[in-house]
C-alpha positions as CSV (number, residue, x, y, z in Angstrom):
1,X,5.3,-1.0,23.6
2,X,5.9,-1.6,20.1
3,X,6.7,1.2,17.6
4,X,4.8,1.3,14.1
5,X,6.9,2.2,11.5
6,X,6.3,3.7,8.0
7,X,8.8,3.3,5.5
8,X,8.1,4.3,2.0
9,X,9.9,5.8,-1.5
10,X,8.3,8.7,-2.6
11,X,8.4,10.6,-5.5
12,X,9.5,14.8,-5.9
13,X,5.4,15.1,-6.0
14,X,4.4,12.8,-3.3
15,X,3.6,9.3,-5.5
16,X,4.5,6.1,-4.3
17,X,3.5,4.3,-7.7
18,X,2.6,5.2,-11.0
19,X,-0.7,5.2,-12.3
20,X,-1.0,1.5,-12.9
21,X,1.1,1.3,-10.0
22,X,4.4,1.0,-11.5
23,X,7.6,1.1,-9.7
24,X,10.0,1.0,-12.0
25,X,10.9,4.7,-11.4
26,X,12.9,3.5,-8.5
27,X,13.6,-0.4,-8.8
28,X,16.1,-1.1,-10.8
29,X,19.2,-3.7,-11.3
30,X,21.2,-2.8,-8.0
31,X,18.6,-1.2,-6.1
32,X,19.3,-2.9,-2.8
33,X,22.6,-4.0,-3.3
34,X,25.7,-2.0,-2.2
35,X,23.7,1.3,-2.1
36,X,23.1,3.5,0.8
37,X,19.4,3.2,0.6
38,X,20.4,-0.8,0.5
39,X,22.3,-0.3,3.7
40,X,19.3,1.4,5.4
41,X,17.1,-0.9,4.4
42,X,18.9,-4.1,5.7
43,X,19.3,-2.4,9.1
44,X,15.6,-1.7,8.8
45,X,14.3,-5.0,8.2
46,X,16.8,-6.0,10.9
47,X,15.0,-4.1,13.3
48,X,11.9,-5.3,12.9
49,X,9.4,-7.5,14.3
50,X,6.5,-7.8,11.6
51,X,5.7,-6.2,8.4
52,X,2.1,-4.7,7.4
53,X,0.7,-4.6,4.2
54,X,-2.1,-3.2,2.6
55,X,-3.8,-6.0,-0.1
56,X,-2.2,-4.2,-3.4
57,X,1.3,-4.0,-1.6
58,X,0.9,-8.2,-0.5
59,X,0.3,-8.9,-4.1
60,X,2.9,-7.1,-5.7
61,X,5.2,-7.9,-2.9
62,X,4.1,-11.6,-2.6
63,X,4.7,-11.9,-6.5
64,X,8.4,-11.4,-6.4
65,X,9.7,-11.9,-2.8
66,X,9.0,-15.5,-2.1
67,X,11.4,-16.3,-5.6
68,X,13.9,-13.2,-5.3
69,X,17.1,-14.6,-6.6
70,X,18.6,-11.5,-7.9
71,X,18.1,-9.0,-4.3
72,X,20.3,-8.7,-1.3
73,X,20.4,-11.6,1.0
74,X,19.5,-10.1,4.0
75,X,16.8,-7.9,3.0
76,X,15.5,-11.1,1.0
77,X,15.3,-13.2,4.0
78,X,13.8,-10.9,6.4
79,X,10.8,-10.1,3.5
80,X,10.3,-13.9,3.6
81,X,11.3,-15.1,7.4
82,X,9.6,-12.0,8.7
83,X,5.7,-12.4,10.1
84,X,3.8,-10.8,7.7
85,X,-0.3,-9.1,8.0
86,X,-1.9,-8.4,5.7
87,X,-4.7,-6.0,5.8
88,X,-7.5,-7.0,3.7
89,X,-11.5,-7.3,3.4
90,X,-12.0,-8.9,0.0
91,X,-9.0,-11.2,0.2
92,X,-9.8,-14.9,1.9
93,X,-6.8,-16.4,2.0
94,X,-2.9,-15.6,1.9
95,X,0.1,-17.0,0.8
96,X,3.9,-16.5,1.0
97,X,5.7,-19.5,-1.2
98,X,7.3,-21.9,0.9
99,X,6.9,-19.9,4.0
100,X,4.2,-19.8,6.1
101,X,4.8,-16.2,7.7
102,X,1.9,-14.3,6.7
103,X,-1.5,-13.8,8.1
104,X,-4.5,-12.1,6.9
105,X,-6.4,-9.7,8.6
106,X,-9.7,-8.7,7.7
107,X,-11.1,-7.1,10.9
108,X,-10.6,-3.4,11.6
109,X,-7.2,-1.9,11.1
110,X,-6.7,0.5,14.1
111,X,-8.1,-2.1,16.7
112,X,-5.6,-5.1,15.4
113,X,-2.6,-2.4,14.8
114,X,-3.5,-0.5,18.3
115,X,-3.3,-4.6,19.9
116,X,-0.3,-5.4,17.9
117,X,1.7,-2.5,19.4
118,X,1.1,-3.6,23.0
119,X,2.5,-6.9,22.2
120,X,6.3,-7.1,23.6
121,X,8.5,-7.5,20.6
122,X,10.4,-5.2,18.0
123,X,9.0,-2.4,16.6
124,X,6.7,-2.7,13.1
125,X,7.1,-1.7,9.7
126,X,4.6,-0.5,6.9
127,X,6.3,-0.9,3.5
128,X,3.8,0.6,0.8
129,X,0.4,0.6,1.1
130,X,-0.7,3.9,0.6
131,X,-4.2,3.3,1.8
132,X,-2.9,1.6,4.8
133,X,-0.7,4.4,5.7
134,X,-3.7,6.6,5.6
135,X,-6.3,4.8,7.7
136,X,-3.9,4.1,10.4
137,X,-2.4,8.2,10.3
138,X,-6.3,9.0,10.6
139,X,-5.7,7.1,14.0
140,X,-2.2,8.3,15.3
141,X,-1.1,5.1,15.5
142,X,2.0,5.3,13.2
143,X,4.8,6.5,15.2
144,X,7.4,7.4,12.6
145,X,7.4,8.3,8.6
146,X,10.6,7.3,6.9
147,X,9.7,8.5,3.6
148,X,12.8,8.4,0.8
149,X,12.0,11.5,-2.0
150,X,13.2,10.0,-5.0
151,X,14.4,13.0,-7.8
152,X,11.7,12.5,-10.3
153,X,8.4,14.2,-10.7
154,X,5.6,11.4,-11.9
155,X,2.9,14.1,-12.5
156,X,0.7,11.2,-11.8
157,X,0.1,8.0,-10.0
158,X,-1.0,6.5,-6.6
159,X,-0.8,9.2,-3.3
160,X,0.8,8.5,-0.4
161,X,-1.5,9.9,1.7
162,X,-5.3,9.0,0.4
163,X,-8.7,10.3,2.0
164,X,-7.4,12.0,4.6
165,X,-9.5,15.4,5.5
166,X,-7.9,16.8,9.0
167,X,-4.5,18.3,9.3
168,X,-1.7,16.0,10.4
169,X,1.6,17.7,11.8
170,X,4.7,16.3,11.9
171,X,7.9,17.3,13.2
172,X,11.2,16.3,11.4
173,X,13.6,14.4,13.6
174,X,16.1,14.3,10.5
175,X,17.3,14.3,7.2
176,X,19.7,12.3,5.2
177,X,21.0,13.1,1.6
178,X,22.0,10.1,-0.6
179,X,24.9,10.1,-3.4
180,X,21.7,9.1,-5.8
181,X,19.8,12.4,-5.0
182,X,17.6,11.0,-3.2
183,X,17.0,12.6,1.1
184,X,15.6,10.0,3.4
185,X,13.2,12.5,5.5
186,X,12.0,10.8,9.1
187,X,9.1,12.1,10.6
188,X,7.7,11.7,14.4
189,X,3.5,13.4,14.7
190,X,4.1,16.1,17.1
């Protein structure tokens, strides 16, 4: 069985974009490249099987990837090579540039995720997508939180966790300091 994955940079207060859903608080000229969050994130991608995204996460991601000529290699090939699904009810169609490695999903979340998992194959990431992330921890189908606290306080800006009204516990399996200041935290539900 497949493991669901979510991976996310978060800010001191919990923000995974600004208000207008900027992300310049944590992209900048090297991000990926020769940086311990860059070396976790190539063997993450590397480990994967598929990547989910919510619809504002596609288009944000879809705008830069398919072009990226300034990222890491490997992290840039596995956003485009990697099968890609996107979540979405008011989209009708997707598209990755040259590639044709995504797929839109506009059924129900939990019953495509919950048949996903049982497929053989490597495990599955969530990058972003807030509201994604939400739906599917309503559902206990995420089996890990890899969430990287970034040292800034936004004060305002998109959640990570949105509409959720029941208590979710989670146990910490471990915790990573980087030189930047930033601690990867991973998560498992108890």
């Amino acid at each position: 069985m497949r493991r669901l994955l979510a991976s996310n940079l978060v800010s001191l207060d919990g923000f995974v974009a600004g208000p207008n859903g900027e992300l310049d608080w944590f992209v900048k000229e090297g991000f990926l490249m020769n940086t311990e969050y860059g070396d976790f994130a190539r063997k993450l991608i590397g480990s994967v099987g598929g990547i989910l995204l919510g619809r504002k996460t596609y288009e944000t991601f879809a705008s830069y990837w398919p072009d990226a000529t300034d990222n890491d290699p490997v992290i840039t090939e596995g956003m485009n090579g990697l099968p890609k699904y996107v979540f979405s009810r008011s989209l009708d169609k997707v598209e990755w540039g040259k590639w044709n490695t995504v797929k839109l999903v506009k059924g129900d979340a939990t019953e495509e995720v919950s048949r996903m998992k049982e497929e053989p194959g490597k495990d599955l990431v969530i990058y972003g997508s807030a509201s994604l992330v939400s739906a599917l921890m309503k559902e206990n189908l995420i089996d890990e939180y890899q969430f990287f606290v970034q040292p800034i306080v936004l004060g305002s800006g998109i959640p990570e966790f949105q509409g959720l009204t029941d208590r979710h516990e989670l146990e910490l399996v471990r915790a990573t300091p980087f030189k930047s200041g930033a601690v990867g935290l991973y998560y498992r539900p108890k």
